[in-house]
N, C-alpha and C positions, 0 to 999 in steps of 0.2 A: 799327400798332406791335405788335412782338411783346410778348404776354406775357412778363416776366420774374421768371420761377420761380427762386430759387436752388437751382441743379442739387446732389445731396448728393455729398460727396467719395469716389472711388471706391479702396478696398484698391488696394495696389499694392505691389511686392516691391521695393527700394530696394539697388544696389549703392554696399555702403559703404565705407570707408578698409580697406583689408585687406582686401576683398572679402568682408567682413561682409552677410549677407542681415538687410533691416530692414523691417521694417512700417510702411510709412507711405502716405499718400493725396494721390490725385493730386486737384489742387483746379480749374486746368485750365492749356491748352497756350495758350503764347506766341512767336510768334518761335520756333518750333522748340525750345522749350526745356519741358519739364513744370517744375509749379508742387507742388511735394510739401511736406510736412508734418504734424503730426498732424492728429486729424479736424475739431478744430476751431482750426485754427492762425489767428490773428492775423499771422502774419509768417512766410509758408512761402518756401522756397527753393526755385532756380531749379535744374536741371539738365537735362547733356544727356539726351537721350531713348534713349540706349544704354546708361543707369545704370538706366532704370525700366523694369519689367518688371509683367504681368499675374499679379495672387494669385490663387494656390489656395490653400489650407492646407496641400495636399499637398505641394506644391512646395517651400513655408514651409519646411515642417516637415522635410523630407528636407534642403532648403541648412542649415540652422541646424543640423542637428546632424553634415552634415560639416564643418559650420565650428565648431564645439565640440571634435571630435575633430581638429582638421586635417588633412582631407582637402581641401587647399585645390587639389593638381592637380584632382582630382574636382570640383571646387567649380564652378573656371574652365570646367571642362567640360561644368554645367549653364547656368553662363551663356550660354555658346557655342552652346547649343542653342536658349537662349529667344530668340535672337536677332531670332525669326522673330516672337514673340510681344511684342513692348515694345506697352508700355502706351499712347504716345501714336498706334503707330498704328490699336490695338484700339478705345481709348476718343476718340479723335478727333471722332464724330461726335456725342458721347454731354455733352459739356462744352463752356461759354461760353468764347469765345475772342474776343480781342481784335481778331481779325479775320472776324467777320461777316458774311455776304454784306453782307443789309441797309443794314450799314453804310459797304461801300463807292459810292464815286463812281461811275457810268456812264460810262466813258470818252470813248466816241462822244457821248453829248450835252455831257455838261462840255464839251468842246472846239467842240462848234459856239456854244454857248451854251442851250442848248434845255434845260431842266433840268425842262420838265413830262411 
């Protein structure tokens, strides 16, 4: 059985209502869907994986303050970029997921019955 270490929550840039840039942490991936919240969230929320995007500070720091100014064409068009970089398929291998090798069923033996 694997050691299980609670993996720490990793930064992550959060596309939000208004196309608000937010800091928040991906806790891990389900069902295609990132699990974000703050760092130590009790009750974080689910989205799609085309809202969350990989931190820099740089990054941050540039969306946040076209989006103070509204520079929101500019904004959409950092988004647009990061496309390439979202977070669940950066951090993917990096966090616990509810689908585990481990933890799935061997197809071929389940079915003959042979389960050793």
């Amino acid at each position: 059985m694997r050691n299980m270490i609670p993996t720490k929550p990793i930064p992550v840039i959060v596309r939000a209502w208004g196309n608000e840039p937010v800091r928040s942490y991906l806790h891990r991936i389900e069902n295609n869907r990132c699990i974000v919240g703050s760092e130590n969230a009790n009750n974080p929320i689910s989205l799609p994986p085309d809202q969350v995007f990989a931190f820099t500070i740089h990054t941050f720091s540039t969306m946040v303050d076209m989006y103070q100014k509204g520079n929101i064409a500019e904004l959409r068009e950092v988004y647009a970029n990061l496309r390439d970089d979202l977070a669940c398929n950066r951090y993917q291998d990096s966090l616990d997921s509810s689908h585990d090798q481990e933890h799935l069923t061997d197809s071929e033996r389940a079915a003959s019955g042979n389960t050793q």
